[in-house]
C-alpha positions in Angstrom: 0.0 0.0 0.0 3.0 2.8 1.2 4.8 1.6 -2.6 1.6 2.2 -4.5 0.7 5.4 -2.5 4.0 6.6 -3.2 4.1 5.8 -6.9 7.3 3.1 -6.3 7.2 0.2 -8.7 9.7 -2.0 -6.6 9.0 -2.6 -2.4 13.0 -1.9 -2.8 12.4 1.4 -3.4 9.9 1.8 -0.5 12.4 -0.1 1.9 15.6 2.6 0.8 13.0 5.6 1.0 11.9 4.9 4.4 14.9 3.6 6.0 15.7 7.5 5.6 12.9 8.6 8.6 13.4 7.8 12.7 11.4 5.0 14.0 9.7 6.8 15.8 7.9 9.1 12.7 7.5 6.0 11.0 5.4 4.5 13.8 3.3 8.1 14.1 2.8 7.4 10.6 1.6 3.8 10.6 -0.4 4.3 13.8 -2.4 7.5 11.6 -3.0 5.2 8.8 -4.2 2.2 10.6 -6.6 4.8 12.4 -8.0 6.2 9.2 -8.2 2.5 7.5 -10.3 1.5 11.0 -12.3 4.7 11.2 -13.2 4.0 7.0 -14.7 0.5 7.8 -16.6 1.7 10.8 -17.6 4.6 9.4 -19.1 2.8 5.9 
């Protein structure tokens, strides 16, 4: 889903690109998306 969103054609891409960020912002990332993903299936 992050390659597609991002327009990568290889998950290698994806993996170099976000080695580049903290874990910590890539967790406040992942724990926003999984939040809008749940609230999107709740909300219809």
């Amino acid at each position: 889903m992050i390659s597609e969103s991002l327009g990568h054609t290889s998950i290698r891409t994806t993996q170099i690109y976000l080695k580049g960020f903290e874990l910590a912002d890539r967790t406040r990332v992942n724990r926003l998306n999984y939040a809008y993903i749940f609230s999107e299936k709740t909300s219809g």
